[in-house]
C-alpha distance (Angstrom), angle and dihedral (degrees) to the residues before:
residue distance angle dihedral
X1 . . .
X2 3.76 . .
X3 3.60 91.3 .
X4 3.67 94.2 55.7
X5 3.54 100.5 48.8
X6 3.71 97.4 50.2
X7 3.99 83.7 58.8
X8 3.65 91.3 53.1
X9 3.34 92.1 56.6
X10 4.27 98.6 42.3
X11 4.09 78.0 47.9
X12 4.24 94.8 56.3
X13 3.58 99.2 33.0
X14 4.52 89.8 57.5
X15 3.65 83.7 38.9
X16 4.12 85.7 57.5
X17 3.60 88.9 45.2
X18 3.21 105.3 45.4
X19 3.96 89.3 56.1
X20 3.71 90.2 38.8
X21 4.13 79.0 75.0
X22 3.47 103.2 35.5
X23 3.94 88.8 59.2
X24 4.06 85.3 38.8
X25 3.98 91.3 54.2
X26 4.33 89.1 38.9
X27 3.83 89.3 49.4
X28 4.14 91.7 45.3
X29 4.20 96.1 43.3
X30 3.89 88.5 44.9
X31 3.72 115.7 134.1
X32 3.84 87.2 12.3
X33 4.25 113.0 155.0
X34 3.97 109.3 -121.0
X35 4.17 97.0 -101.9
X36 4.17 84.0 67.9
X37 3.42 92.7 46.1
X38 3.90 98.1 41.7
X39 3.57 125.8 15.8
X40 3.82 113.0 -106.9
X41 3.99 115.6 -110.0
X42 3.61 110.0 174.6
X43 3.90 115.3 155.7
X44 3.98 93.4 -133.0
X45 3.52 97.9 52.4
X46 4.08 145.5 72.7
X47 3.69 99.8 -145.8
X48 4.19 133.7 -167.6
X49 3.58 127.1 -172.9
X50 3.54 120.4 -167.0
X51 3.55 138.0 -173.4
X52 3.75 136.6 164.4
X53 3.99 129.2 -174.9
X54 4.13 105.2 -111.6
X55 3.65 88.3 -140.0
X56 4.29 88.3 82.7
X57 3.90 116.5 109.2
X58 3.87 84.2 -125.8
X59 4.05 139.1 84.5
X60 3.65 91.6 -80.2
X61 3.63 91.2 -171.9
X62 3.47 100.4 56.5
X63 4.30 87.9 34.3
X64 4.24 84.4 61.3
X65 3.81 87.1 45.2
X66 3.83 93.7 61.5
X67 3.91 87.6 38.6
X68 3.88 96.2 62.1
X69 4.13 90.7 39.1
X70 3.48 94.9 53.9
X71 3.93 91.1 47.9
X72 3.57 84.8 52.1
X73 3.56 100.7 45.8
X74 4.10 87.1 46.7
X75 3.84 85.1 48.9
X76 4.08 87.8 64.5
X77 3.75 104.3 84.9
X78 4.28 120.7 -136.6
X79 3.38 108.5 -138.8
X80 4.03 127.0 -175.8
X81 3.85 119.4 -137.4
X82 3.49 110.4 -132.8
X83 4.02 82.1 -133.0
X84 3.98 91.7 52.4
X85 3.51 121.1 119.0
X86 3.43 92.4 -111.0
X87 3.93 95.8 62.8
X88 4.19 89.3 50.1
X89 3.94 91.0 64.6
X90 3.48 122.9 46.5
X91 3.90 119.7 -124.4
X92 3.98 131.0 176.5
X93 3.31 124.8 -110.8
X94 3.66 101.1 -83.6
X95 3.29 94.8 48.8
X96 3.87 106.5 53.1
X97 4.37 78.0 46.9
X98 3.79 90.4 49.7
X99 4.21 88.6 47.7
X100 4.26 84.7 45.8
X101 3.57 92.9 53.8
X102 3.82 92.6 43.6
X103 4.09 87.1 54.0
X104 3.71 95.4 46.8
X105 4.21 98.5 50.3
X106 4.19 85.5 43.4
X107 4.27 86.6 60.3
X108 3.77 83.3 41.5
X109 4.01 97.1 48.6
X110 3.77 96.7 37.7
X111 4.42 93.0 44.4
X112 3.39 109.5 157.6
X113 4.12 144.4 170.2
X114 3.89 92.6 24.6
X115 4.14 112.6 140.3
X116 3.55 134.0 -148.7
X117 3.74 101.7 -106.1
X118 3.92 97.6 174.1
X119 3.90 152.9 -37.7
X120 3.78 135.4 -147.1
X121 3.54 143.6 169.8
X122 3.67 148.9 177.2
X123 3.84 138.2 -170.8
X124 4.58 92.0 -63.2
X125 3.45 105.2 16.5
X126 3.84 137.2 63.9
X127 3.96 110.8 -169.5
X128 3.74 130.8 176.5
X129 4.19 131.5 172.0
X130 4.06 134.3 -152.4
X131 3.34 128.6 -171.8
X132 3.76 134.8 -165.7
X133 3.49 123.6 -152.6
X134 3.88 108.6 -132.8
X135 3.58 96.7 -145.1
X136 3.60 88.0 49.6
X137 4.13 92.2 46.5
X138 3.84 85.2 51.8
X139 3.69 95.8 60.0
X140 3.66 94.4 45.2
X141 3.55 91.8 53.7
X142 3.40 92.7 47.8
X143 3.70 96.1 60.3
X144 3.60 91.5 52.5
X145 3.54 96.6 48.5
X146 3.97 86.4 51.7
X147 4.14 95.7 50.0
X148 3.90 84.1 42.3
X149 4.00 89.2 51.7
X150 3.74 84.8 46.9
X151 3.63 102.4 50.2
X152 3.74 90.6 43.3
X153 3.88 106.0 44.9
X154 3.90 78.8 49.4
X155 3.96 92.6 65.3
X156 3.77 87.2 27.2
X157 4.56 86.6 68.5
X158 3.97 88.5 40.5
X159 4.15 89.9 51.4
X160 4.00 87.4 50.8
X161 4.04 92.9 39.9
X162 4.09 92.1 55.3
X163 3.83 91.6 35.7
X164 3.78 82.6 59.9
X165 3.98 96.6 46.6
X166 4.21 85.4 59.2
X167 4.42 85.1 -101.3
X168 3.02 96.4 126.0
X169 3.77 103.5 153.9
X170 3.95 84.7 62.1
X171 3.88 96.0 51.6
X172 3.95 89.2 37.4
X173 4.41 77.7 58.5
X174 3.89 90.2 52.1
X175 3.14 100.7 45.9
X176 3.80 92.8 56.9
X177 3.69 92.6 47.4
X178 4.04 88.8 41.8
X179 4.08 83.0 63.7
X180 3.47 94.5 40.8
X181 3.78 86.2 61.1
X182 3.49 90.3 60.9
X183 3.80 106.0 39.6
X184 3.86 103.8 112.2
X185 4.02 84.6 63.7
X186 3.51 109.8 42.8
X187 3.97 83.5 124.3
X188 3.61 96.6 58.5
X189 4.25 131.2 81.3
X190 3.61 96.9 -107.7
X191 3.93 89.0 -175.7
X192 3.83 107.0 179.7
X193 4.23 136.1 146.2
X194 3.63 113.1 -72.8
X195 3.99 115.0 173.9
X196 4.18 85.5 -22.3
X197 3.04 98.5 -46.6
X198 4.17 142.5 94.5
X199 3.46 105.2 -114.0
X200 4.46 126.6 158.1
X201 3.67 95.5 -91.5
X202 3.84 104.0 -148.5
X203 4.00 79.2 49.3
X204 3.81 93.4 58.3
X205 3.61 96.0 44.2
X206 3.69 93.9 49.0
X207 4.01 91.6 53.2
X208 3.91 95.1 42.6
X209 3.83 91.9 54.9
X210 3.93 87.1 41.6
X211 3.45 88.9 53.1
X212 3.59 106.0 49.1
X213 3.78 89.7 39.2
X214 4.08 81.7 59.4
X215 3.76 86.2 51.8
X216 3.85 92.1 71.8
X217 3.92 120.7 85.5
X218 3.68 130.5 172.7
X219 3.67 113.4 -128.6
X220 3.65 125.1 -164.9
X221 3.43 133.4 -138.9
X222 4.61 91.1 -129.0
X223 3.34 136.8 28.4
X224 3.68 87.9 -129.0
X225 3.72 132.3 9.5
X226 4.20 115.0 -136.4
X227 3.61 112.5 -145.5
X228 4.22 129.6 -167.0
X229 3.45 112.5 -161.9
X230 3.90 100.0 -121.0
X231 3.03 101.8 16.9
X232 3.82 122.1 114.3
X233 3.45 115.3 -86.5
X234 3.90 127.1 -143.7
X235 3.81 112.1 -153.7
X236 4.03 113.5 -110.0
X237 4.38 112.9 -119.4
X238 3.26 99.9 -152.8
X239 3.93 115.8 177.5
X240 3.76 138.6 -134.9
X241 4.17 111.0 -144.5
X242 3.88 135.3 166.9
X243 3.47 134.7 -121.0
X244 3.65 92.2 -66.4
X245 3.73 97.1 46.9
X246 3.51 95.1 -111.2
X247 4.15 112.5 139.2
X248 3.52 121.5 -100.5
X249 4.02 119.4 -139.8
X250 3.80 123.4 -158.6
X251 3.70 98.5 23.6
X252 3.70 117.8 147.8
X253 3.95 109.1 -128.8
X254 4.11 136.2 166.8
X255 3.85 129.4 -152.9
X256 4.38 125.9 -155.6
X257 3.52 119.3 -169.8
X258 3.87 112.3 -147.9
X259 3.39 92.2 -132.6
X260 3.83 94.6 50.6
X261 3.73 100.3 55.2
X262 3.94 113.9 -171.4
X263 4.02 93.2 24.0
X264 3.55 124.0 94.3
X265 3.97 138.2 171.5
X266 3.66 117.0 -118.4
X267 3.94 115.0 -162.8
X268 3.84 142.6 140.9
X269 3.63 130.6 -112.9
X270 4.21 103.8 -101.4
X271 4.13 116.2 -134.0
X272 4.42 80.1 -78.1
X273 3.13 92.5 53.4
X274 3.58 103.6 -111.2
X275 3.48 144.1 113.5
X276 3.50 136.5 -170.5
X277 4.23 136.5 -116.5
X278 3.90 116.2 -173.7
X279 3.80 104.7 -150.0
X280 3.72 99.9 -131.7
X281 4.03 132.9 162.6
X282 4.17 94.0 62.1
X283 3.40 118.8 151.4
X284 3.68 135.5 179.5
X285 4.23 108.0 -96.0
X286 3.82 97.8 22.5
X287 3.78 116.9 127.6
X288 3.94 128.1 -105.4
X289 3.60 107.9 -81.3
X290 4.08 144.6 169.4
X291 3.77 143.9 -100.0
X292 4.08 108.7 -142.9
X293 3.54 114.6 -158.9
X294 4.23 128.0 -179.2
X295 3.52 146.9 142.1
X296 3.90 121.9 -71.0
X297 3.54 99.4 -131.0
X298 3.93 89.0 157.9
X299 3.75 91.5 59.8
X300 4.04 95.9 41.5
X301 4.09 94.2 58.4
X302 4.10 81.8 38.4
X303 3.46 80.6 58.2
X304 3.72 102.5 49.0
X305 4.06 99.4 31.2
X306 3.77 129.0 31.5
X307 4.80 81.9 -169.7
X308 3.88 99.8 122.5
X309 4.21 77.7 -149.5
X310 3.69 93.8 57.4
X311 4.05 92.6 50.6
X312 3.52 99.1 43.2
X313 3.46 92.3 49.3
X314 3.96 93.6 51.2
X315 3.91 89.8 61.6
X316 3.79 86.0 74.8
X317 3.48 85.7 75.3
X318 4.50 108.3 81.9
X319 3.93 117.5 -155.1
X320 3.85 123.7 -160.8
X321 3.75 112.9 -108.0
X322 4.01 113.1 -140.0
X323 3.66 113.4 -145.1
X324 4.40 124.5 -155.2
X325 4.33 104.1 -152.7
X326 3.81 102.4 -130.3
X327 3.60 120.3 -151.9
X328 3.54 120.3 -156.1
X329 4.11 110.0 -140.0
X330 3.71 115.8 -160.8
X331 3.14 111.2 -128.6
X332 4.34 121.6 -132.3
X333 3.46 123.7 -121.5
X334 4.11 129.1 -173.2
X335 3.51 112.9 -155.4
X336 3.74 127.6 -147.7
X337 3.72 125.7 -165.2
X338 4.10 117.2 -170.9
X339 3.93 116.1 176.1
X340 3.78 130.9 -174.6
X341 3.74 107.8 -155.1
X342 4.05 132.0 153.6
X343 3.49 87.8 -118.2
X344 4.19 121.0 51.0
X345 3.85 88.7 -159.8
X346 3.57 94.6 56.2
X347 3.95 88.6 37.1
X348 3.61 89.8 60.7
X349 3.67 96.1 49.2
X350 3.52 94.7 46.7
X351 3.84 92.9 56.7
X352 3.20 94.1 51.7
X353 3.64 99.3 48.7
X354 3.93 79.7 45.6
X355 4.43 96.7 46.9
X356 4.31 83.1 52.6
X357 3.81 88.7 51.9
X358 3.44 101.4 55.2
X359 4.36 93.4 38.7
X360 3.98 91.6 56.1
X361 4.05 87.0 45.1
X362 3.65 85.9 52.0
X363 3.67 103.3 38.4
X364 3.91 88.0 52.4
X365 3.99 84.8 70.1
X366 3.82 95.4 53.4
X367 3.68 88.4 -102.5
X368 3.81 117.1 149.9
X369 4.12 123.9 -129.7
X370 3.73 126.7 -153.3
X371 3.76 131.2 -173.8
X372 3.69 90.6 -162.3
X373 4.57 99.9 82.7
X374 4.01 86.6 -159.8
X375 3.55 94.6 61.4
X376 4.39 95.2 46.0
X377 3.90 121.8 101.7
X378 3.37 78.1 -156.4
X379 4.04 146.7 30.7
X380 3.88 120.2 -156.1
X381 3.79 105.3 -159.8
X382 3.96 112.9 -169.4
X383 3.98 114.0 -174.9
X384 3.86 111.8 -169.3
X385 4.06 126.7 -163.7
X386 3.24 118.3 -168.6
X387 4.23 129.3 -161.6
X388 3.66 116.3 -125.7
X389 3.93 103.9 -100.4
X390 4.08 115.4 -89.4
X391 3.82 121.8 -135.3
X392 3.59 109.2 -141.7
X393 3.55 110.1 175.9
X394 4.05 102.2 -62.4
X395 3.49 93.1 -16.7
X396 4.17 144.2 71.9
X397 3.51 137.0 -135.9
X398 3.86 130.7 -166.9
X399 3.71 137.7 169.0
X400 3.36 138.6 -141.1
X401 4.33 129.9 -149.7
X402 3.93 109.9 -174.6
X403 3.95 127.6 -167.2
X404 3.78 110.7 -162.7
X405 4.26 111.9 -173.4
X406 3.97 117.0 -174.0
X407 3.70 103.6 -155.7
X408 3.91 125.2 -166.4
X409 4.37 113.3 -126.9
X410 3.99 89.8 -93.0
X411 4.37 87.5 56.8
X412 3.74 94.0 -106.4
X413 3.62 116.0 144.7
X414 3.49 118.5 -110.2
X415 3.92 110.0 173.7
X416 4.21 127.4 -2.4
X417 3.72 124.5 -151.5
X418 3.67 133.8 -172.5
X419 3.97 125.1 -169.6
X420 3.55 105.7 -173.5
X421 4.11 134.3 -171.7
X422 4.44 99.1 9.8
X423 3.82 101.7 169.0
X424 3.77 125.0 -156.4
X425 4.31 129.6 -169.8
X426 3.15 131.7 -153.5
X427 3.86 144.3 166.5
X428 4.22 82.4 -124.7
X429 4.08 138.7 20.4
X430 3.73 93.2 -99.0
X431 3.44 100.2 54.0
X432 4.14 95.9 43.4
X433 3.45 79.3 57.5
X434 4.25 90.5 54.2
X435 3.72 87.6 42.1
X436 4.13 98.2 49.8
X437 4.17 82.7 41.6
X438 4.08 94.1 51.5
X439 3.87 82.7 49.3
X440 3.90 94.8 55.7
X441 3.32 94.4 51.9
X442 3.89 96.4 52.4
X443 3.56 90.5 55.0
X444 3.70 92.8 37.3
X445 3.95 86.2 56.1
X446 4.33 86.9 47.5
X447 3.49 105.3 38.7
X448 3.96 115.1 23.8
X449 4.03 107.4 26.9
X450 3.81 87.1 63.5
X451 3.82 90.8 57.9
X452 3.91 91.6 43.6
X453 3.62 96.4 54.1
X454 3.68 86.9 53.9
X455 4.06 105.4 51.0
């Protein structure tokens, strides 16, 4: 019995409640106009209602304004012609959603022709509506689509007239900014006369830059460059020409080495066309590899538009790469081994042991060794002086100070190295000797074959 009348109660005092706020809300909305109370639906019009409580720190006013335009705005539906430029390439996902996007905050940013049908207010709330009429919105959009078709079919002529004079890097800068004329209607048949006939502008345009951009090749001046690791390298001129193999100044291009990967040579084409790539990075024992040269299309519309649409859309359009096979030469080394012992017979020995070091150190990198000095790019000359052996009780000490030269093939000297004060014990002469020896070529191996791979 309890039980029931405690739910009685619970039951009349939400019943109470709830038409506390129903009379609260019909008290607060009375006197309200109909586009409050119901959102307006009329065929003819875009319409945004906005309304913001007045109990904000900001401009409520203004806030509400901004409310009901962007309703309106997102009341104006984007819509892709199937004979857009958009449809003619094909983009991922992402990117025809990135190119939406783009469409819908350009009809929000350039709004026009709305009218201030109303305001009202009450105690909370501040509200205020805007309508557009659509055959009014058409018009307007219209005329800009016409100015824009104007502006850019003007740059679009000048972009074909250099490209016909052989300048290109001029027409390849009209043509961006031809596009960017055109950008907030990408998604729209833009049918105008192209060469006599009606053709989808944006469509045209996009194909006449592609296909002058295609024109361009980068020519080199081998079929394959020869490299010796070490050896000094002149850089390659490679040139960018048209169709007709005539050179191409001002052209924006990049290089990659295959053996450099993440690093690339920027440059622009000089008044012959040309531009140059030193192949740096070789090193004795790497494989044959390749120099990739191509336009920098990226960097020209960078160059021409700083729109985020206008570059992302330009990636649609692929250029060839043109690849230089790079053949890694060994390079020949003689080596020389000189020691100054106390003994000859052990100075012998200890060269030789010394000479066989240093070959299977170099051979590891690829790098070739000759007996024969006149056929070398290079002579290693090691010059060893060794201490008379110390007694010290019942055992010896000797040390060792090493010159190492790297000459060039004409005997100039490329790189010097000293190693100075290597020590060596042993329970006798001889093997102090072995132990001051095995020493030098640990630091030989550390501190000097690094250099000598590098010359």
């Amino acid at each position: 019995m309890k039980r029931a009348l405690v739910l009685l109660l619970l039951v009349a005092i939400m019943t109470g409640c709830f038409s506390g706020r129903k009379t609260s809300h019909e008290r607060l909305m009375r006197g309200a106009p109909d586009w409050v109370l119901q959102t307006p639906n009329h065929p003819s019009y875009y319409h945004g209602v906005g309304m913001v409580p007045k109990n904000q720190q900001f401009d409520f006013r203004e806030r509400a304004r901004q409310v009901a335009l962007n309703e309106l705005a997102g009341s104006i539906s984007v819509t892709i012609s199937s004979s857009s430029v958009l449809n003619y390439f094909e983009f991922d996902h992402l990117s025809s959603e990135f190119f939406r996007d783009n469409i819908r905050m350009s009809t929000q940013e350039y709004l026009e022709g709305y009218e201030l049908v109303g305001n009202w207010e009450n105690d909370q709330q501040y509200w205020i509506y805007y309508r557009l009429s659509k055959i009014r919105y058409q018009q307007i959009k219209q005329e800009r689509i016409s100015r824009a078709l104007a502006s850019s079919r003007s740059k679009f002529d000048q972009a074909r007239l250099f490209a016909g004079q052989g300048r290109m890097a001029d027409a390849m800068g009209f043509y961006v900014r031809a596009f960017e004329d055109i950008r907030d209607f990408i998604g729209e048949d833009l049918k105008t006369q192209v060469d006599g006939k009606e053709t989808p502008y944006a469509t045209a345009l996009m194909a006449d830059f592609a296909e002058q951009m295609q024109s361009l090749s980068v020519v080199f001046p081998t079929e394959k460059l020869l490299i010796k690791p070490g050896s000094l390298l002149a850089p390659v001129e490679p040139v960018v020409v048209n169709a007709n193999s005539e050179p191409i100044p001002g052209i924006p291009v990049f290089a990659r080495l295959s053996w450099l990967p993440g690093r690339r040579t920027e440059a622009v084409t000089d008044a012959r066309g040309r531009f140059r790539v030193v192949p740096e990075g070789v090193k004795p024992g790497m494989q044959n590899g390749q120099m990739v040269c191509s336009i920098d299309m990226a960097r020209i519309v960078r160059q021409n538009s700083s729109d985020m649409l206008v570059q992302k859309f330009f990636e649609v359009v692929r250029l060839s790469a043109f690849t230089l096979p790079v053949e890694i030469v060994p390079p020949v080394f003689f080596i020389s081994v000189t020691s100054t012992l106390p003994s000859s017979r052990e100075s012998r020995t200890v060269d030789a042991e010394f000479n066989e070091e240093i070959r299977r150190i170099l051979r590891q990198e690829g790098i070739v060794i000759s007996d024969d000095q006149g056929k070398a790019d290079y002579s290693l000359v090691v010059q060893n002086n060794v201490s008379a052996p110390v007694q010290h009780g019942s055992r010896f000490s000797s040390s060792v100070v090493a010159t190492i030269d790297l000459l060039d093939n004409q005997g100039n000297s490329i790189r010097s190295s000293r190693i100075d004060d290597v020590s060596g014990i042993g329970m006798g002469a001889a093997q102090s000797i072995e132990d001051a020896f095995s020493s030098l070529k640990n630091k030989f191996r550390i501190t000097v074959y690094p250099e000598i791979i590098q010359p």
